[in-house]
N, C-alpha and C positions, 0 to 999 in steps of 0.2 A: 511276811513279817508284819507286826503290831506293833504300835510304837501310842504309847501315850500323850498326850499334848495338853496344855494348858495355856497357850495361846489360839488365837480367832474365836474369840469369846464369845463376839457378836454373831459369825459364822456359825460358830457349836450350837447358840439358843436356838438362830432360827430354824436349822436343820429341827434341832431335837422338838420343836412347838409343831413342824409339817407334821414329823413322823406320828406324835402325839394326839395330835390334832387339841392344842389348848392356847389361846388368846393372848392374855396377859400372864403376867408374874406380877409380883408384888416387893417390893425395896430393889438391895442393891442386886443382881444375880453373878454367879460365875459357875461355872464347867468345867466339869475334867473330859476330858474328850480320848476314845480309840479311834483310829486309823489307819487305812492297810497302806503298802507300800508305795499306794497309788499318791495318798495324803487324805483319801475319801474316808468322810463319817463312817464310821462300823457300830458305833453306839455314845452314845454322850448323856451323862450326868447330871442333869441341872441342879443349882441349889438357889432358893428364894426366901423370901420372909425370915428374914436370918435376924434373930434375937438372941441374947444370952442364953435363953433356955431351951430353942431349937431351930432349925432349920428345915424347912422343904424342899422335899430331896424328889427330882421328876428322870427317872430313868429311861433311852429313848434307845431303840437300836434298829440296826436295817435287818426285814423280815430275812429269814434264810443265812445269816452267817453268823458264823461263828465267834461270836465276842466274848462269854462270857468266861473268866479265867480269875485264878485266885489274885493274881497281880491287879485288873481292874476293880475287883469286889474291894480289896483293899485300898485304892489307889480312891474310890469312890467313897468311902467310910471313913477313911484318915484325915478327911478334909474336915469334914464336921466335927468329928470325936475325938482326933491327936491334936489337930491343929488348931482348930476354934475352941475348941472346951465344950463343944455344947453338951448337956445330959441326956437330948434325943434327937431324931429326923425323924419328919411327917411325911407318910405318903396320901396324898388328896386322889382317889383316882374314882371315876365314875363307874355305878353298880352295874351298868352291863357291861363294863370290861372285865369279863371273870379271868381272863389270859392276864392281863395285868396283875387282878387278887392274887390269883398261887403263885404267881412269878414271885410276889413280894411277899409270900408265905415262907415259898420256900428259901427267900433269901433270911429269913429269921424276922419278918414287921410283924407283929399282931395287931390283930383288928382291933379296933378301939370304941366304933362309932359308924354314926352316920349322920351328917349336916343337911338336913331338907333345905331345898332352892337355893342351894350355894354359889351354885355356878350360873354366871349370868345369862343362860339361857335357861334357868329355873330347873334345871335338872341336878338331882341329890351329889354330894358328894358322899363316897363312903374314908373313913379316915382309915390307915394305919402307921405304926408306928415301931420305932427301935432306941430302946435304949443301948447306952454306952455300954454299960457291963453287958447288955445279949451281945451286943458284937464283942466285946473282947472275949466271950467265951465262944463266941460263933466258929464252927471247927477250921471253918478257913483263914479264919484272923491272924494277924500275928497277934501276938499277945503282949503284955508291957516287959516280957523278958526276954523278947526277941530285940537284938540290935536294931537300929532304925528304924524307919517308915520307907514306905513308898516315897511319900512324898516329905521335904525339905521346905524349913521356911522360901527358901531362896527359887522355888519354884511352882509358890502362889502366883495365882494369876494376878495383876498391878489393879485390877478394881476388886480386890477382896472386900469383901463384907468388913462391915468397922469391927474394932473390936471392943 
């Protein structure tokens, strides 16, 4: 079994920064986290640099299982897009990680760009990005005519980004 979490915040990032392999964040950060029955990381969400107008969103999972399900795609989107208001999430992700580019292709981000010596060890980052309507038309979304959300004010994590 999978069970969604929104607490060990502190726990979620660090896992998700090993698996990643990335340093710092930037402002406040918070995590939607999967976990198997054990209560073990299976993938975790980060979100950073959180502004009115978006959010970086660092997606982290253990090699070899099976995480990916239309409940966490959701559970991962609704945060920035239902919840926050924001009108997009960034992904920052480094040019030879091409497993990460189609990962975030085919979750619906399109490329945007590229930040020469971004990353403090002077290596590029390449950007991509998702607007609010691609995900509400994203076939696995709910949509704004489906009842609820995944997620409920009342089970933000308690260091939410300001609003």
């Amino acid at each position: 079994m999978k069970i969604l979490r929104f607490e060990r915040q502190d726990e979620a990032v660090a896992w998700a920064k090993k698996v990643i392999g990335i340093e710092g964040m930037t402002g406040s950060v918070a995590a939607v986290s999967l976990v198997d029955d054990q209560d073990q990381f299976l993938a975790v969400t980060v979100y950073s640099a959180y502004t009115r107008t978006n959010i970086d969103m660092h997606i982290a999972a253990l090699p070899g299982s099976n995480w990916l399900s239309r409940s966490y795609f959701n559970a991962s989107f609704e945060l920035p897009f239902l919840l926050l208001e924001v009108p997009r999430v960034t992904g920052l992700i480094r040019p030879k990680n091409r497993i990460a580019q189609r990962f975030v292709k085919r979750l619906g981000f399109k490329y945007e760009g590229r930040m020469r010596k971004a990353f403090p060890d002077g290596d590029d980052v390449v950007l991509y990005g998702m607007l609010r309507e691609e995900y509400l038309s994203h076939p696995w979304s709910k949509n704004e005519t489906t009842r609820g959300t995944t997620l409920d004010q009342g089970s933000l994590p308690s260091d939410r980004p300001p609003t």
